[in-house]
N, C-alpha and C positions, 0 to 999 in steps of 0.2 A: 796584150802589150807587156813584153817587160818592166821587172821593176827594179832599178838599180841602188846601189847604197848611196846616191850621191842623191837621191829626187827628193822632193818637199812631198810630205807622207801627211794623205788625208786621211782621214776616220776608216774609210773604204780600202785606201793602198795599203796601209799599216796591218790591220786585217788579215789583207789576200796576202801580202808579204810573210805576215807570223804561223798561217794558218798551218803550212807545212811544216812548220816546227813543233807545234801545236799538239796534230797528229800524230807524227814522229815521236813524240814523249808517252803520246795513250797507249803506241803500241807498243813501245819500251817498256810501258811499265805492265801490260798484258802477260810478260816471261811469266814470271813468277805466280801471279794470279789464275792464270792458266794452270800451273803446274797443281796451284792450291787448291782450286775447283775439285780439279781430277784426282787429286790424292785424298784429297775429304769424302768424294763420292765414291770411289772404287778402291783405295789402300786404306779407308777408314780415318778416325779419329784420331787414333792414336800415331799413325804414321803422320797424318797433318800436323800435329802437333812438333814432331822430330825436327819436320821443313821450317815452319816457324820459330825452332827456336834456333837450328843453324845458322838462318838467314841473314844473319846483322853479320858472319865473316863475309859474305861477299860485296856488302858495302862498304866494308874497310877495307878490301883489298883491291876494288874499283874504285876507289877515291883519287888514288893519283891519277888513271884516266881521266876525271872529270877534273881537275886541277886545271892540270896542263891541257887540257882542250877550251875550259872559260877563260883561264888566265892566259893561256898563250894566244887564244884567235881578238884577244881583247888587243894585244900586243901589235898582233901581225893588221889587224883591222883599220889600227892608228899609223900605221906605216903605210897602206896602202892608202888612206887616207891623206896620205903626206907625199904620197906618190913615190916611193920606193917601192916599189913592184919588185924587182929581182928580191931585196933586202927581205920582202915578205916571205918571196917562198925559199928564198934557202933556208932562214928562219923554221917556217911551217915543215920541211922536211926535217928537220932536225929535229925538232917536238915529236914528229910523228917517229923517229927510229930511238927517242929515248924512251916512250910510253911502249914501245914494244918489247924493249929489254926490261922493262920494270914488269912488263907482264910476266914474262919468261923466269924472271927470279922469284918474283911473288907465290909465280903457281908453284915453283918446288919449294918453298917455306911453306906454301898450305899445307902441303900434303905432309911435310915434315912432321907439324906444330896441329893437324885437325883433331887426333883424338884428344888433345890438353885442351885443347880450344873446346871443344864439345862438352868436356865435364867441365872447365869453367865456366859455361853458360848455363849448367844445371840439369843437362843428362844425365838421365838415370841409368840402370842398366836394360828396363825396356826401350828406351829411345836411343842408346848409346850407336846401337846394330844399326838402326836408322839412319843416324846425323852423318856417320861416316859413309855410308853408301850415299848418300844423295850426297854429302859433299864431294867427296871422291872424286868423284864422274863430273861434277860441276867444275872442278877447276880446273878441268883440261882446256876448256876454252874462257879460262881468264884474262889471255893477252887480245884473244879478239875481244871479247867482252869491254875490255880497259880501249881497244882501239874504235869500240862501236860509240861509249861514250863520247873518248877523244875526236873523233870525228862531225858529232850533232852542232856544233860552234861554228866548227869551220866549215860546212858543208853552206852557211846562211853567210858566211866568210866570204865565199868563191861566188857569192850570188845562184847558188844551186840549191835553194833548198825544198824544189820538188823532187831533186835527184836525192836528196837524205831521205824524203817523206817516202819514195820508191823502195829505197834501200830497207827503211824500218819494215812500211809493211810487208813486204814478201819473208823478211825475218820476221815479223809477228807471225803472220798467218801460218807461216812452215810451223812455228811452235806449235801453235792451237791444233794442226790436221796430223803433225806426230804424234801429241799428247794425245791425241784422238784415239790415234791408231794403236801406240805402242800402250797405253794406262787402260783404254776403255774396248777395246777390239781385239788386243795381242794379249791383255792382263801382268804387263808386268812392272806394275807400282809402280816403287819409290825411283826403281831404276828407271822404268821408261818415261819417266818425270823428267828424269834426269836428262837423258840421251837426247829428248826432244828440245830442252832448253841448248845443252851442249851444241847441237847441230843448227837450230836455229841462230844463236849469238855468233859462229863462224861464220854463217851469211852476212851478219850486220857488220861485224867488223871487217872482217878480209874484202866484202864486195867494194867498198870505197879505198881501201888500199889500191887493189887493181885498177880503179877509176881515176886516183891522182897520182900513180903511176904511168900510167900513158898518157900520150899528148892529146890535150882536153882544148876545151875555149872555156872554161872558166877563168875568177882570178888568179887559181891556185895550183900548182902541181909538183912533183915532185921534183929531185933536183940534186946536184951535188950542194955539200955544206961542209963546211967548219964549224966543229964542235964549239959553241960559244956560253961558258959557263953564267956568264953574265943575263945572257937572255933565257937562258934557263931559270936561272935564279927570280930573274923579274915576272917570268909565268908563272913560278911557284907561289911569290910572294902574292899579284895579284890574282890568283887564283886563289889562292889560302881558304877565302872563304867556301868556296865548294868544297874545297878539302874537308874542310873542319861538320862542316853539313854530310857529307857523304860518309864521315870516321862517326861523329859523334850521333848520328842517328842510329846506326848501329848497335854502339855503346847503351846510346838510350833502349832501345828496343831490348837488350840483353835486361838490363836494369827493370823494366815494366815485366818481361820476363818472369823474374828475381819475385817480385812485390804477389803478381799474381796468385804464383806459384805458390808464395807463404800466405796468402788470402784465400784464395782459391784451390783447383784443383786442374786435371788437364782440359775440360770443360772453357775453362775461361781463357786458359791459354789459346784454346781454338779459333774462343771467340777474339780475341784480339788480333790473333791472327785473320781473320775476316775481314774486322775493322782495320787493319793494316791494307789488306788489299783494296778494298773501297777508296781508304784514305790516298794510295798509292794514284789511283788512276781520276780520283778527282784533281788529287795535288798536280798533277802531270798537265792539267789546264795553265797554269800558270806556268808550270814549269817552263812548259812552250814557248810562250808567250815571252816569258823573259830571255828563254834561247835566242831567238829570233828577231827580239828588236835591240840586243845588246849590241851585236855587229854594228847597225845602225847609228847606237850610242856612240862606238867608238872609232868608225868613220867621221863622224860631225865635228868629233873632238878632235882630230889628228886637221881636219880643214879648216878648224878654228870658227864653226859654223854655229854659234851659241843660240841662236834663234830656233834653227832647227832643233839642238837640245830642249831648247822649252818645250818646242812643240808635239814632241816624242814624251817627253817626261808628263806634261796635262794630258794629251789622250790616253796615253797610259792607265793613268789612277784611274781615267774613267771606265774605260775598258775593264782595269781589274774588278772592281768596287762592284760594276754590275755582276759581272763573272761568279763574284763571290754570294754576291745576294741570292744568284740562281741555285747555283752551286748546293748552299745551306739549306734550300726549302725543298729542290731533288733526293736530298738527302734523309728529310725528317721527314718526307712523305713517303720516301720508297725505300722506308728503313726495315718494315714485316718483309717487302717483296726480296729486298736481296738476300735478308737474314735466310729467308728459304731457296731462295737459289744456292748457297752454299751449305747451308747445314738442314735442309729440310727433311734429311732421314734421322734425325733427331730433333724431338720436340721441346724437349728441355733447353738443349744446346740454343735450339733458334730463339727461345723467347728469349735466354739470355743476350744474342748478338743483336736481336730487334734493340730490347731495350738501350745496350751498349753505344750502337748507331744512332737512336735518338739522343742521348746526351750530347754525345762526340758532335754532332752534326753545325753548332757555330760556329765551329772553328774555322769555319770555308771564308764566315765571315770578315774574321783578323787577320789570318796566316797569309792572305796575298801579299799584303802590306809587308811583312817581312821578306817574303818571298821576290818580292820587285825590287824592293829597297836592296838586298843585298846585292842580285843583279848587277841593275843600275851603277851602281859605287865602282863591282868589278869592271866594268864598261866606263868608265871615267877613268880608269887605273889607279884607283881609290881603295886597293889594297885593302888600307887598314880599317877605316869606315864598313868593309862589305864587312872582313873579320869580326869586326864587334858586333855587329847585327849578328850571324852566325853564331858566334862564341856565347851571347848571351841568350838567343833562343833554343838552346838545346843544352851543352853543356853549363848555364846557370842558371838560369830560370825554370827550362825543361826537368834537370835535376831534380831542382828543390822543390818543384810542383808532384813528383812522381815520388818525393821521397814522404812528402809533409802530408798531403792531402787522403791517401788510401788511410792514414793513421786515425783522420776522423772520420772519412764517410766511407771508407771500406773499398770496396769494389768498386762502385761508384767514383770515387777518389781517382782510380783509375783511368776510367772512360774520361772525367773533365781535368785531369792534368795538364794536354796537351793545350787544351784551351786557355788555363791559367799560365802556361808559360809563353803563349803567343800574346796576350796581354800584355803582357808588362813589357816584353820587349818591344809591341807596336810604341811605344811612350817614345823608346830610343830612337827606335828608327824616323818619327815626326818628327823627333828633336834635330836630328841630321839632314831631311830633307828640310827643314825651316834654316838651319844654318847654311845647306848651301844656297838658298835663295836670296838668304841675306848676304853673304860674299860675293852672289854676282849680281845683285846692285848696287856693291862698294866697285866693282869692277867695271 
């Protein structure tokens, strides 16, 4: 049975509703982790190292895809909701032709700006040869990439979000059986790391180009437009916090980087790299989750359906809260087992990432909480509320956690930063979901 944006969403529809969004984030965030598996096992150490510490440019420069895909279907979500359907998708086509010229000029600045970029993140002259080959090759497909993002919103938008869950996995899976081929079968490293990420992200992007290009029964498709600065502007703004989330995690990752580096050695870099990827494909639980039932936010809000919002907003937490509980104890139980799936030809390496994983591993606990909360706010068109959640779990808390704590516990300092800066900001983000509770029973 169909499930539309307009229905009353039980424990059960809510669910089956998110679940393809859900999956569509694991296997998103599988790119990379795939690439890292294979280049620790067969390019070595040292070349894993290179990929992690380049990694934080391609979340800056896929930031504006993810903007303009949460803020704008947040947008087009409340209009369709309001029952301007045309107004949606000329809208929605016009998002989708500026996120492709942003990719287009972005990939020729990478390529411009990667070697400065490389030794600012702390390339050495062993890893320099590295960063620039696997980047290289990676930004060729930045505009699909930027449009596989912008696409995961609106794909749950159009009410199609088993055609998104389609679209990711045949892009995952092509990654994992390239990198197969081209890193563990062909032998050629850094590059065929590369090539398989490149060729899978043009599927993810361009396939759903060609889909809302042609005439569909979805809600959505493509369309003549008028360039309208103004609705661009308002994607930007309530998008902002994905922005600020997809720039300043980056930024952070550079920065822990930085710390390691002066603590440690390429050893710990590795390992954090590890814990990156774990982190990457747990977090992608949520991430889902908030993908998928944001449309729904912002449907209810454009039909002025405030009941339904309660009712999305309590199963929600419940939903998360358990997710998270699960999450934290998969985590600190199957901390030896993945340390060895990634680094098990080095035994120094693993005990390091074991232990790394066990500290790390509460933070499954708190981080939903921010991770909804900001959401949520952009799905209300709550702009500034998602921003500050964002702004202060990563560039001020995240900071000051990664800057202050390696100072007294070292290494350790490391691994529980993240946790101490998802603390302090769950405070905000309770304080903002208590205040909106409180204004709409003034209301």
């Amino acid at each position: 049975m169909p499930i539309h944006l307009s229905d009353h969403f039980s424990f059960r529809r809510l669910l089956a509703f998110t679940f393809p969004s859900v999956v569509m984030m694991v296997f998103t965030s599988i790119y990379y982790v795939v690439d890292g598996y294979f280049v620790a096992n067969y390019a070595g150490k040292h070349a894993f190292a290179a990929v992690t510490l380049i990694f934080p440019l391609f979340g800056v420069l896929g930031a504006a895809g993810f903007m303009l895909g949460a803020g704008g279907a947040a947008i087009v979500g409340k209009m369709l909701g309001s029952k301007k359907d045309k107004e949606a998708r000329r809208t929605f086509s016009f998002f989708v032709a500026v996120t492709a010229l942003a990719g287009l000029i972005l990939t020729l600045l990478g390529q411009y700006f990667l070697e400065a970029v490389a030794l600012f993140l702390g390339a050495d002259d062993e890893m320099l040869g590295a960063c620039l080959l696997y980047g290289r090759i990676c930004l060729v497909s930045l505009p699909a990439f930027m449009l596989q993002f912008f696409f995961q919103p609106f794909f749950v938008t159009a009410e199609r979000p088993k055609l998104g869950l389609t679209v990711t996995v045949i892009a995952g899976a092509s990654n994992m059986l390239l990198d197969a081929l081209f890193v563990a079968v062909l032998g050629l490293g850094l590059c065929g790391a590369a090539l398989a990420t490149v060729i899978s992200e043009c599927l993810g992007g361009l396939l759903p180009l060609i889909y809302f290009a042609r005439p569909n029964h979805s809600l959505l498709g493509l369309c003549r437009f008028t360039p309208c600065l103004r609705a661009l502007l308002a994607a930007c703004g309530n998008g902002m916090s994905e922005f600020l989330i997809n720039v300043s995690y980056p930024l952070l990752t550079a920065l822990y980087n930085y710390q390691i580096l002066r603590i440690s050695n390429q050893d710990g870099l590795a390992a954090f790299g590890i814990l990156l990827y774990v982190s990457f494909v747990f977090t992608a639980l949520f991430l889902g989750y908030a993908l998928g039932s944001a449309p729904l936010v912002s449907y209810h809000l454009g039909s002025n359906n405030s009941q339904e919002l309660k009712n999305l907003f309590d199963k929600s937490l419940w939903i998360n809260a358990i997710t998270g509980l699960a999450l934290t104890l998969l985590a600190f139980l199957a901390a030896r087992p993945m340390a060895t799936f990634f680094a098990g030809f080095d035994a120094e390496l693993c005990e390091l990432t074991r232990h790394a994983l066990s500290l790390y591993a509460p933070i499954f606990l708190v981080s939903w909480i921010n991770i909804y909360g900001s959401s949520f706010f952009t799905a209300l068109n709550n702009g500034l509320a998602s921003a500050l959640i964002s702004t202060l779990r990563t560039l001020v808390f995240g900071v000051a956690a990664i800057l202050i704590l390696p100072t007294f516990l070292g290494l350790d300092g490391v691994w529980l930063a993240g946790i101490a800066g998802e603390l302090v900001t769950v405070l905000v983000t309770v304080w903002l979901f208590a205040r909106m509770r409180r204004q709409d029973k003034k209301a």
